[in-house]
C-alpha positions in Angstrom: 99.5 224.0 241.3 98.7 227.5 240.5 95.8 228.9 239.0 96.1 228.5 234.9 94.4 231.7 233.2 93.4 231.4 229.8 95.1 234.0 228.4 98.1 232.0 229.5 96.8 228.4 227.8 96.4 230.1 224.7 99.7 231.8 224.6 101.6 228.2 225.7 99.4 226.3 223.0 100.6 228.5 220.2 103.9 228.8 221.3 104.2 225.0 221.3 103.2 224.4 218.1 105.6 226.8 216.5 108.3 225.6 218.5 110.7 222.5 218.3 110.5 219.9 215.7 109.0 216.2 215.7 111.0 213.6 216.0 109.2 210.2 215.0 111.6 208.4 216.6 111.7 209.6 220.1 111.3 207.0 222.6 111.6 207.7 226.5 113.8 204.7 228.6 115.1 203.8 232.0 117.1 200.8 233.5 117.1 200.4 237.6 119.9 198.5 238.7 118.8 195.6 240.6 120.6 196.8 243.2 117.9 199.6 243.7 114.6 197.3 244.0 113.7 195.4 247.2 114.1 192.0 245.5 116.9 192.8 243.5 115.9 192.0 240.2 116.6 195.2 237.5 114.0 196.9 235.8 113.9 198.3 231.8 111.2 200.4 230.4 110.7 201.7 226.9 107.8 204.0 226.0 108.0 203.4 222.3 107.7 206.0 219.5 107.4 205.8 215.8 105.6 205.7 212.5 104.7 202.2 212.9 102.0 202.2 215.1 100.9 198.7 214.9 103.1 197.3 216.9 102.7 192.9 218.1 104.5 190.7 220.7 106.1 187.7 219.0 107.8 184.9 220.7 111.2 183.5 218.6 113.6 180.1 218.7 117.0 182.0 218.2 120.0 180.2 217.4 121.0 179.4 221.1 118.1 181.3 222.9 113.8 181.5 222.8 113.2 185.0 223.5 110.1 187.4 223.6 110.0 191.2 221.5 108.2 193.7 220.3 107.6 193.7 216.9 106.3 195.8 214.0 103.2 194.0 213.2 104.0 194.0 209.5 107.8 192.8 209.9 109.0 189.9 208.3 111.3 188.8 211.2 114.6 189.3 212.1 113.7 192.6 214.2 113.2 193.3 217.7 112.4 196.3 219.5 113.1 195.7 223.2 113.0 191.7 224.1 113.5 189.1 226.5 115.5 186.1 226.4 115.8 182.9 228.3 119.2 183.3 229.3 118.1 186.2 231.4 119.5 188.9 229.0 117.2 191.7 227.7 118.2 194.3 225.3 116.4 198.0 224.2 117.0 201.0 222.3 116.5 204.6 222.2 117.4 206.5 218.9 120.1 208.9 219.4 120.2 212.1 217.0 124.1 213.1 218.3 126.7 210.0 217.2 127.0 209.9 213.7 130.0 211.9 212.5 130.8 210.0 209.1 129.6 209.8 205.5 128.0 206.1 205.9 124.8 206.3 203.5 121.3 206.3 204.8 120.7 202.9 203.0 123.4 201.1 205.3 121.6 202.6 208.1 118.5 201.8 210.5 119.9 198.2 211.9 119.1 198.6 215.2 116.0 196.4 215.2 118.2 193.7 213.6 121.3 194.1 216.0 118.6 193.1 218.9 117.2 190.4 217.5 121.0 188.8 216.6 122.0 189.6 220.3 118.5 188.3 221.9 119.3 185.2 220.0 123.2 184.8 221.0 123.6 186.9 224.0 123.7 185.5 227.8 125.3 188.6 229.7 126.7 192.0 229.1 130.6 190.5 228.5 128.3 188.9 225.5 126.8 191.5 224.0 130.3 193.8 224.5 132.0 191.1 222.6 129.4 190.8 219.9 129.8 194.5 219.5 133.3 194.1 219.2 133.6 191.1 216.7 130.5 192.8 214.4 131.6 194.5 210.8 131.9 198.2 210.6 129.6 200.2 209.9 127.3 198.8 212.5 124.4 200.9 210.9 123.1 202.2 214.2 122.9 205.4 215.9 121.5 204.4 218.9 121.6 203.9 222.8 121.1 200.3 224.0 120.2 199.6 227.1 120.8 195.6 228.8 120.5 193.6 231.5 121.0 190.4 232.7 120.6 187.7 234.9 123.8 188.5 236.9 123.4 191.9 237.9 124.8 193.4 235.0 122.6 197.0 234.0 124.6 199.2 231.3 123.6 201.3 228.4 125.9 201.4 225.7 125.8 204.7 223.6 126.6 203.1 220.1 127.6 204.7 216.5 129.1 203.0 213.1 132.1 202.5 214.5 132.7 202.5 218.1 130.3 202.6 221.6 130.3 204.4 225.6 129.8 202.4 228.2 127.5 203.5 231.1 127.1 201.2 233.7 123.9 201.7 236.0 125.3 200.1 239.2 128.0 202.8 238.6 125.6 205.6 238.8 125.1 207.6 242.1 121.1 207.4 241.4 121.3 203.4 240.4 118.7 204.1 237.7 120.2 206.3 234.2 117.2 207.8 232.0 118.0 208.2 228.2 115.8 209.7 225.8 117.2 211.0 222.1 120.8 212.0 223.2 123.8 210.4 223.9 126.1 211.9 226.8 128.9 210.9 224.6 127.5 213.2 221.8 128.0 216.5 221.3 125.4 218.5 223.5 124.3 221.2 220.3 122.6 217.6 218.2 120.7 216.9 221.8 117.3 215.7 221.1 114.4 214.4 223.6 115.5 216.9 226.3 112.8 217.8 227.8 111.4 214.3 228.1 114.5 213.2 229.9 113.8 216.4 232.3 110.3 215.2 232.9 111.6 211.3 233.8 114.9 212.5 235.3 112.2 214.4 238.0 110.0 211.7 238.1 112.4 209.1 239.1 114.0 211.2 241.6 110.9 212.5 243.3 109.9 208.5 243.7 113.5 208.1 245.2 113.5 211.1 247.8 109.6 209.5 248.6 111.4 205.6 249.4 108.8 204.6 246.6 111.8 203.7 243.4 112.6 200.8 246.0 109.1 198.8 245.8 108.4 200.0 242.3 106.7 197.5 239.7 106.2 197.5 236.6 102.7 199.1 237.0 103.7 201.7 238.8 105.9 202.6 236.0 103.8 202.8 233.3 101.1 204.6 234.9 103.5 207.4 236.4 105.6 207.6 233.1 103.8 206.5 230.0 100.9 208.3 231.1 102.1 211.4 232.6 101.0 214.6 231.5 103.7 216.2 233.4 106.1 219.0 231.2 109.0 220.3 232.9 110.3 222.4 231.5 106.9 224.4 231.0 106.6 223.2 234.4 103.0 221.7 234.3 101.3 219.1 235.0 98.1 218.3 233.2 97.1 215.2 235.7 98.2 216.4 238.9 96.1 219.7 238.2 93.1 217.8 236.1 90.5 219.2 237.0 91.4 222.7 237.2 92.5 222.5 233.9 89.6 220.9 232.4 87.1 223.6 233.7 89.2 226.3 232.2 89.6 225.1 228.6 88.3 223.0 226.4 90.5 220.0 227.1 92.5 220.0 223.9 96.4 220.7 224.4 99.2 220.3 221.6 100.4 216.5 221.9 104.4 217.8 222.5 107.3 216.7 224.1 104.9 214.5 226.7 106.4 210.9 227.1 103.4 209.7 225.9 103.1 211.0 222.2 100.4 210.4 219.1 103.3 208.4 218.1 103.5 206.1 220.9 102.9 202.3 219.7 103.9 200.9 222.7 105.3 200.9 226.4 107.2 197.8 227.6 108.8 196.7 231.1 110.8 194.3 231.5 111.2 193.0 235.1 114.6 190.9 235.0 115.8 188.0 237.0 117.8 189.1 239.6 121.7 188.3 240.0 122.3 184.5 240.1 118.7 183.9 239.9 116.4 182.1 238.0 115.8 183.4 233.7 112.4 182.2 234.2 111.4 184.6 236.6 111.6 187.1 234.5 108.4 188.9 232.9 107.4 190.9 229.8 105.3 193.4 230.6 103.1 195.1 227.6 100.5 197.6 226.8 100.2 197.9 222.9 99.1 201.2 221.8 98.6 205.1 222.9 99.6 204.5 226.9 96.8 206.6 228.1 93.7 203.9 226.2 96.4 200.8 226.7 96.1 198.1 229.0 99.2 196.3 230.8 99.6 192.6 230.3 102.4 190.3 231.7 104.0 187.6 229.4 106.4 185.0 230.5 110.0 184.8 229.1 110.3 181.5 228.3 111.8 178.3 226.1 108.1 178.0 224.0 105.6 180.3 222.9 103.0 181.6 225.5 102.0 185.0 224.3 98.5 185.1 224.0 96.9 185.3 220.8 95.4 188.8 221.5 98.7 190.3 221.8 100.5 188.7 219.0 97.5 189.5 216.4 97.7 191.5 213.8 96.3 193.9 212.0 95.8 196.7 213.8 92.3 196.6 212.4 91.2 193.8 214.1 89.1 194.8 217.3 90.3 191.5 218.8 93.8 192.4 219.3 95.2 194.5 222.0 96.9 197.0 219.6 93.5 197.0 217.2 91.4 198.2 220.0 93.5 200.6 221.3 93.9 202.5 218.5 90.1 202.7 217.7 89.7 204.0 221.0 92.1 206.3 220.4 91.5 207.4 217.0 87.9 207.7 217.8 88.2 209.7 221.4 91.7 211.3 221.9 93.4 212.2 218.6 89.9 213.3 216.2 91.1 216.4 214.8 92.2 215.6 210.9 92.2 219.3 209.2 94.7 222.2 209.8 97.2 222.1 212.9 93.9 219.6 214.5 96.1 216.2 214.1 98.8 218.3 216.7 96.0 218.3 219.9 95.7 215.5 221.7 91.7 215.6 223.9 92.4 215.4 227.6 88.8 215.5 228.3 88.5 211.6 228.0 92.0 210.6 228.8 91.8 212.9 232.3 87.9 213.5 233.2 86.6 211.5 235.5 82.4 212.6 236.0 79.2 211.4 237.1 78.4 210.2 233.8 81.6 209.0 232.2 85.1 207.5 233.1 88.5 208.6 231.7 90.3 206.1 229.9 92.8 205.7 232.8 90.8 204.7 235.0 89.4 202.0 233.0 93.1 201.2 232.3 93.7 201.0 236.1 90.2 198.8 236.5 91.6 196.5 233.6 95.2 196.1 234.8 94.1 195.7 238.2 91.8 192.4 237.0 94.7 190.8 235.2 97.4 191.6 237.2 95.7 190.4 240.6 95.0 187.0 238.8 98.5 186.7 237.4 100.2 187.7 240.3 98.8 185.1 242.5 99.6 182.5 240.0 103.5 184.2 239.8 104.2 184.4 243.8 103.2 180.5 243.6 105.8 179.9 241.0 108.1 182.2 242.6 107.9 180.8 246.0 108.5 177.4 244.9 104.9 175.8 245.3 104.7 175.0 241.5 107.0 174.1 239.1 107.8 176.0 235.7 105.4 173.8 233.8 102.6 174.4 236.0 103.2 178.2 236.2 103.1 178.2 232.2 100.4 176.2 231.7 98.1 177.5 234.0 99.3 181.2 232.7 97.7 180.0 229.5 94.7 179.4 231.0 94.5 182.9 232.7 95.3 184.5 230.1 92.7 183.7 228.2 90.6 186.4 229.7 92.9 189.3 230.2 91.5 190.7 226.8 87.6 190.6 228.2 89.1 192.6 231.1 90.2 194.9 228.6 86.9 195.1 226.9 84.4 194.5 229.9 86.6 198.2 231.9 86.3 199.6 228.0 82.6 199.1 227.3 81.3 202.8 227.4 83.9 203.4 225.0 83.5 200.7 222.9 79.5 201.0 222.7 78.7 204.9 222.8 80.5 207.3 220.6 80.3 210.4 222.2 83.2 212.3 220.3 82.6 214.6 217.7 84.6 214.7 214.8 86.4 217.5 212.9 86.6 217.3 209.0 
């Protein structure tokens, strides 16, 4: 990447911050059709934003299905924010700012958590949650695209208002992968929000297809080349690819916009299906709670009891025992300190990106952490997977293993849990 001169950095970072409003609700989401991956099974990822940050995994006994979700810490139930179920279905969302064209109020509005959780609880395959669609009151109180799959190859995203909803199937898309951010292709183009996240994925996706790398692609790699890319294409930068030429030239701080990863991001979640005619179990709930960048990935079974581990489901946020808690105390305290003027709007690179003799970025502990968990769960999965254990053993011995993913999360975290280097602005 060229040579950045600071003349140039200053002009982009004021520019920025003048430009384009915040949306709180501007999540960044992808389905691959199994048809894509080498072992056929679909993939759905959700980089979560919003205002409420403290975000928890719950398990849940539906009606006719068990089913794993993301959660608001502080919900009372009935709520879901991308989940799981034992049938093999999943279900996510993006907000869309460009389907509502009616006078339904505000108060009737804002359903889309409780739509997922009725269709995680009733919902086996897509002809399922089409006909739920269909058979539901109007308004539906959403404005929303949600994206499904299930366990017989079915991948679509339905583009959904108060009254009706736009198909778009996945296997029917030349790429076999469609990105959706805050707009709806059914929408009219001028109310088109998330843009310029959508151009940074869109790229990102295709650049791993042209490379043969979409087709072996885990869940992993997803969340460490999308939640945490500092990539902006339509600026056409990016911040990791170019880290340490950037870091010598500024200070490190740059305005926190229109990144997939946001201040506002609670969460990032992939969802690695079952593939078509296989088995619901083999399906896993992949989860790092909190700012991407300072989160650490954990894999959680989708299946008929509870088995999310007590770290992940605990709340509050406050608690330094939970994943979510810690995360945000490393953040708070090392990437977002500003807390006077436009300060709040600059997210600090320095940590997340700058790798020295003395210190480690937080991605690289993220990567040490992830790579500690995942190589113990995976040998326990390809066990289950290739028929050597049965369901029962897989889950039980998953609860013993799991009992130490959060000191791997601590143990890669220590510097940054022990030494507080950052200064803070007041």
């Amino acid at each position: 990447m060229e040579v950045y001169m600071i003349k140039v950095w200053k002009y982009i970072m004021a520019l920025a911050l003048m430009l384009a409003p915040l949306v709180s609700e501007a999540c960044t989401a992808v389905i691959v059709s199994g048809a894509k991956t080498a072992d056929g099974r679909p993939l759905m990822w959700k980089n979560r934003d919003t205002d409420c940050l403290d975000n928890s995994v719950r398990h849940f006994k539906g009606e006719k299905y068990s089913f794993v979700g993301l959660v608001n810490s502080d919900s009372p139930g009935g709520e879901v924010w991308i989940g799981a179920n034992t049938a093999g279905f999943a279900i996510m969302n993006t907000a869309s700012y460009c389907l509502k064209d009616d006078d339904v109020p505000a108060s009737m509005m804002d359903r889309e958590g409780i739509l997922m959780y009725r269709a995680l609880e009733i919902c086996a395959t897509l002809d399922d949650f089409e006909h739920f669609l269909d058979t539901l009151s109007r308004p539906l109180g959403v404005e929303s695209n949600f994206g499904c799959i299930d366990a017989f190859g079915g991948a679509a995203w339905y583009e959904t208002g108060n009254f009706s909803y736009h198909k778009r199937d996945v296997n029917k898309s030349d790429e076999g992968y469609i990105v959706v951010t805050n707009f709806s292709v059914s929408g009219p183009v001028a109310r088109w929000r998330g843009v310029e996240r959508w151009m940074t994925a869109q790229n990102i996706f295709s650049e791993m297809e042209s490379r043969g790398e979409l087709r072996d692609i885990s869940p992993l790699d997803i969340v460490d080349s999308l939640s945490r890319s500092y990539r902006h294409e339509l600026m056409g930068i990016d911040l990791g690819r170019c880290a340490g030429e950037f870091l010598s030239r500024t200070s490190g701080y740059f305005p926190d916009m229109d990144f997939i990863p946001r201040k506002s991001t609670s969460a990032s979640v992939v969802i690695h299906g079952a593939a078509d005619g296989g088995d619901p179990a083999s399906a896993v709930f992949w989860v790092a709670l909190g700012y991407p960048a300072v989160a650490v990935t954990v894999p959680v079974p989708v299946s008929e009891d509870d088995h999310v581990p007590a770290c992940l489901s605990g709340y509050p946020q406050s608690d330094l025992d939970t994943f979510s808690g810690l995360a945000a105390m490393i953040k708070d305290s090392w990437i977002f300190t500003g807390e006077i003027s436009n300060m709040p709007g600059y997210v600090n690179l320095e940590y997340v990106l700058g790798d020295t003799e003395y210190s480690r970025s937080t991605l690289a502990c993220c990567r040490e952490a992830e790579a500690a968990i995942t190589g113990s769960f995976l040998s326990l999965y390809d066990r289950f997977m290739n028929g050597s254990i049965a369901e029962g053993e897989y889950l039980r011995n998953y609860d013993s293993i799991s009992a130490d993913f959060f000191s791997s999360y601590t143990d890669a975290f220590d510097c940054y849990i022990h030494w507080r280097g950052p200064i803070y602005i007041r």
